[in-house]
NUTI-142473 format. One record per residue (C-alpha): residue number from 1; x, y, z; residue in one letter. Coordinates in steps of 0.5 Angstrom, whole numbers, plus 500, padded with zeros to 3 digits. Layout:
residues N
(NUM (X Y Z) "A")
...
END
This chain:
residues 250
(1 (388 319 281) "X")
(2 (382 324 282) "X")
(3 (377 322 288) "X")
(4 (370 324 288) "X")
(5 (365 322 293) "X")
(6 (359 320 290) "X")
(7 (351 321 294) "X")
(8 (348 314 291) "X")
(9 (348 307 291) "X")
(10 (354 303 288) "X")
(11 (349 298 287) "X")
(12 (346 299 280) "X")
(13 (351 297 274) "X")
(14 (352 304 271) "X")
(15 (352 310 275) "X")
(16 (349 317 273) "X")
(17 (354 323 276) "X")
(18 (348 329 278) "X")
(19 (351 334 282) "X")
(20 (353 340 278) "X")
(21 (360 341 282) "X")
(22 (362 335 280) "X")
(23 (360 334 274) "X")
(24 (364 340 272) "X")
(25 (370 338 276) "X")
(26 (370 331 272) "X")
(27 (368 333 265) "X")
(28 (371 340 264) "X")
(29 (377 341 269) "X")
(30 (380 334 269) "X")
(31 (376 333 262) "X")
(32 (375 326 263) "X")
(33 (372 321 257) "X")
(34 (371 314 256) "X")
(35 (375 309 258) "X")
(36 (378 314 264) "X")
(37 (378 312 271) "X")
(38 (376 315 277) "X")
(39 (376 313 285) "X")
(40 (369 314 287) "X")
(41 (367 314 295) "X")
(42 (360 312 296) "X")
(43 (355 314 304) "X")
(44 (358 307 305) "X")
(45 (365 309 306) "X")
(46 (368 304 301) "X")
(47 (373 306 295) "X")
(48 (371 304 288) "X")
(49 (375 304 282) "X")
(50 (370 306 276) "X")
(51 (372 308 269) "X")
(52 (367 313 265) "X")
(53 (362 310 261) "X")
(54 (360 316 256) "X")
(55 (362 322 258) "X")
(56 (356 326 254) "X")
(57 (351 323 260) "X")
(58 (356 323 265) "X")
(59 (355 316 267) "X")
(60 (360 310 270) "X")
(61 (362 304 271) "X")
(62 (365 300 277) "X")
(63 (369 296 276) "X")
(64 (373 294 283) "X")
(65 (372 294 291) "X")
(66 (380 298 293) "X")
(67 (382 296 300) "X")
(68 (384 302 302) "X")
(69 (382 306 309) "X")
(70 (386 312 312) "X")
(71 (381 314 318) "X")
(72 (383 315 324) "X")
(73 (382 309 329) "X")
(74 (377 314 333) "X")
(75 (371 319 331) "X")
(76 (374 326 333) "X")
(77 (369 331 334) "X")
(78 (373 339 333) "X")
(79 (368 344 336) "X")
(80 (370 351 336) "X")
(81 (368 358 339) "X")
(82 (365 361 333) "X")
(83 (372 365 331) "X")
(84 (372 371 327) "X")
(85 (372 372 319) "X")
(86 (375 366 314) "X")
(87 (379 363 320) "X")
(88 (372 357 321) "X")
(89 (374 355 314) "X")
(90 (380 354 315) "X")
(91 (380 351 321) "X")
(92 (375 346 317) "X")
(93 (379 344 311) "X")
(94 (385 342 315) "X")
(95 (382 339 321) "X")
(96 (378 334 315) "X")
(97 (385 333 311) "X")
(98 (388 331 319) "X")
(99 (382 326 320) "X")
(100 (377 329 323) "X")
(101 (369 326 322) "X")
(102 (366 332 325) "X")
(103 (367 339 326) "X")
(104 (363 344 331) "X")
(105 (362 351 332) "X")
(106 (358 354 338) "X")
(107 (357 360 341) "X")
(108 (363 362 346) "X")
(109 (363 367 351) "X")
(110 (369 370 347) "X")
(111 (366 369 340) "X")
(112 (365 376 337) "X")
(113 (361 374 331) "X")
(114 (354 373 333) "X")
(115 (350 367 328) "X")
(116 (343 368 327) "X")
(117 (339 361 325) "X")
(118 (340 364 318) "X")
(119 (347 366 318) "X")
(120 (348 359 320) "X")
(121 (344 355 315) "X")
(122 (349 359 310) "X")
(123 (356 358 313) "X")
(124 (354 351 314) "X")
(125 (353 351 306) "X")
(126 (360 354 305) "X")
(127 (364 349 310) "X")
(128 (360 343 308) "X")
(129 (363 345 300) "X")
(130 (370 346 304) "X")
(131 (370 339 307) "X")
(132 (368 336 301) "X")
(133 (373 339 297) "X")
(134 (378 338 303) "X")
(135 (376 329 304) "X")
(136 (377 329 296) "X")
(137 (384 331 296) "X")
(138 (386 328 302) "X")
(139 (383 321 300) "X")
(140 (379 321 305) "X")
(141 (374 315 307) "X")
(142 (368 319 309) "X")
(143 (366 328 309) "X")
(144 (366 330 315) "X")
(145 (360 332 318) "X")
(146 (357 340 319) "X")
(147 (354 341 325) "X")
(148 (354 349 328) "X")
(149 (349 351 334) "X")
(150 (346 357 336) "X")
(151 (345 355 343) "X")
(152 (350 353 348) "X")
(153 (347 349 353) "X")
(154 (345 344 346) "X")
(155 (353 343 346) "X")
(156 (354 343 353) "X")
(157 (348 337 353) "X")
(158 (351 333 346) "X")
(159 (357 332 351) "X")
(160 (353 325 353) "X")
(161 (354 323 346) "X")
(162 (362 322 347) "X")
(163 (366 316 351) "X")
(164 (371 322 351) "X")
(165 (371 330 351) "X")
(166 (377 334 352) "X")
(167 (378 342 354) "X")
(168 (385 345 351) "X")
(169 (385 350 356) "X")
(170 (392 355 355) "X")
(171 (392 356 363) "X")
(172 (393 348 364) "X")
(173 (399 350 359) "X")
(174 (401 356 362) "X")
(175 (401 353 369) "X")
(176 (406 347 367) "X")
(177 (402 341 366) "X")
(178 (404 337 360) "X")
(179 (402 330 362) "X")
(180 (394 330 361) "X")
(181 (394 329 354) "X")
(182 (398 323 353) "X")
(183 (396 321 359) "X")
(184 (389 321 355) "X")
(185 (391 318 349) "X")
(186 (394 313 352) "X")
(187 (388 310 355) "X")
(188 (383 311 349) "X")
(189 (381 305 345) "X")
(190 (380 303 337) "X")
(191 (373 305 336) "X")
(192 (371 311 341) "X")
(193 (368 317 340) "X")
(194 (372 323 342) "X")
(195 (370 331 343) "X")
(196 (375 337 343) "X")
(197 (374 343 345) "X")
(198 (377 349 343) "X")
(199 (375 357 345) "X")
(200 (375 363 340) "X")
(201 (381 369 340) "X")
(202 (380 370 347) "X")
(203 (380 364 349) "X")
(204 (375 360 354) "X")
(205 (373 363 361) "X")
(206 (373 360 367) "X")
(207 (365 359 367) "X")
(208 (365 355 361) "X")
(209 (370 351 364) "X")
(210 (366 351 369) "X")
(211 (360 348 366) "X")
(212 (364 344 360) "X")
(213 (368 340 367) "X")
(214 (361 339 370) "X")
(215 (358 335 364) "X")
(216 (365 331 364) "X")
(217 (370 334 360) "X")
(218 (377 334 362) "X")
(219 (382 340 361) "X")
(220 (388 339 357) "X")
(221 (395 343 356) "X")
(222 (397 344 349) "X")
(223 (404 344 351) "X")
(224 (408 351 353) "X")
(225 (406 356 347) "X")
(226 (400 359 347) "X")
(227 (397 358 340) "X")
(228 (391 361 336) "X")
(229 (385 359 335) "X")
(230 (386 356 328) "X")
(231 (393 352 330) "X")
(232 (390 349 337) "X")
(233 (386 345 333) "X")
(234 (390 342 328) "X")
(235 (396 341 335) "X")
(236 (390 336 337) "X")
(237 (390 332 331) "X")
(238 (397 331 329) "X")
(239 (397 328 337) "X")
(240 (392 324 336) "X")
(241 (394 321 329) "X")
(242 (402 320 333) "X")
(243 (399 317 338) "X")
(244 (395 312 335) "X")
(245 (398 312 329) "X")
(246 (405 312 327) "X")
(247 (407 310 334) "X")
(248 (403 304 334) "X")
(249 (406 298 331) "X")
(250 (405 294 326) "X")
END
């Protein structure tokens, strides 16, 4: 069944569908009429199943609350050195279909593209579109927030915000450490809020480890094989999910 996230209250008895990408999604991709049914995702997390009213003035009816929740146990942040080209969208889509409730850029020292206030504003559309198509399709609860900063001592201070903030660190992997992500995941709690950072191509220099390490952060291996800066995050994930996820039991 179609999933729509909708920017309103469920409150009222019947719901007018405004926004025009969704309009045009509903009633002349899928072409929905009266009668059909939809899930739609309110701000407030919750799934309702609701059954077009009219189709001419786009308007709803809710028809029940579903029990259906498939967040991670934990916010995860995923920020990212500003990568080059489309490769920040593509990190944004999938790491939204793996769960995350927010996705960060800054300006590592690597990052060969350099984004200006304007520039910024403009990606940020972009990727907010690419999250909520990502959300939709995964039958996500929530879209992930966008938030690309400028300077990167914001980012550096925003740590405080986290009960947990992570550094994949390839040189951790390079030197043989395999412990300290688990280690890691195995003391994080239901309910936290936590941080990963991951460099550029290039990676992250030994300042800003410097700097990240000194605000708190820990840095973790990401196993025996480097990877590139758009799979290490979606690594991060899948780990996470494992960890709190398909191996907990019932």
């Amino acid at each position: 069944m179609q999933q729509y996230f909708i920017y309103g209250s469920p409150s009222a008895e019947t719901i007018e569908i405004t926004d025009k990408d969704t309009i045009k999604h509903m009633f002349q991709v899928m072409r929905l009429r009266a009668g059909d049914e939809v899930v739609l995702v309110f701000p407030d997390g919750i799934k309702r199943l609701a059954e077009v009213v009219d189709a001419e003035s786009r308007t709803m009816r809710i028809v029940e609350e579903l029990d259906e929740n498939v967040e991670l146990p934990v916010q995860i942040t995923i920020a990212c050195g500003f990568p080059k080209g489309d490769k920040f969208a593509t990190i944004a889509q999938k790491a939204t279909e793996l769960g995350a409730a927010e996705i960060c850029g800054f300006p590592a020292d690597r990052s060969v593209v350099k984004w200006d206030d304007k520039k910024l504003t403009k990606l940020t559309e972009k990727l907010e579109k690419v999250v909520q198509g990502a959300a939709e399709q995964s039958k996500r609860n929530i879209v992930p927030s966008i938030n690309l900063v400028a300077n990167k001592k914001g980012f550096v201070d925003s740590f405080t915000q986290y009960d947990k903030v992570f550094v994949a660190y390839e040189e951790a992997a390079k030197e043989g450490e395999k412990s300290a992500l688990a280690k890691a995941l195995s003391e994080v709690s239901a309910g936290e809020k936590l941080l990963f950072i991951f460099g550029p191509e290039g990676g992250i220099t030994d300042k800003e480890i410097e700097a990240f390490t000194e605000a708190g952060a820990v840095c973790v291996g990401l196993g025996p094989r480097i990877m590139r800066a758009e799979t290490a995050p979606m690594y991060a994930l899948s780990a996470v999910s494992y960890a709190l996820e398909l191996s907990k039991e019932k």
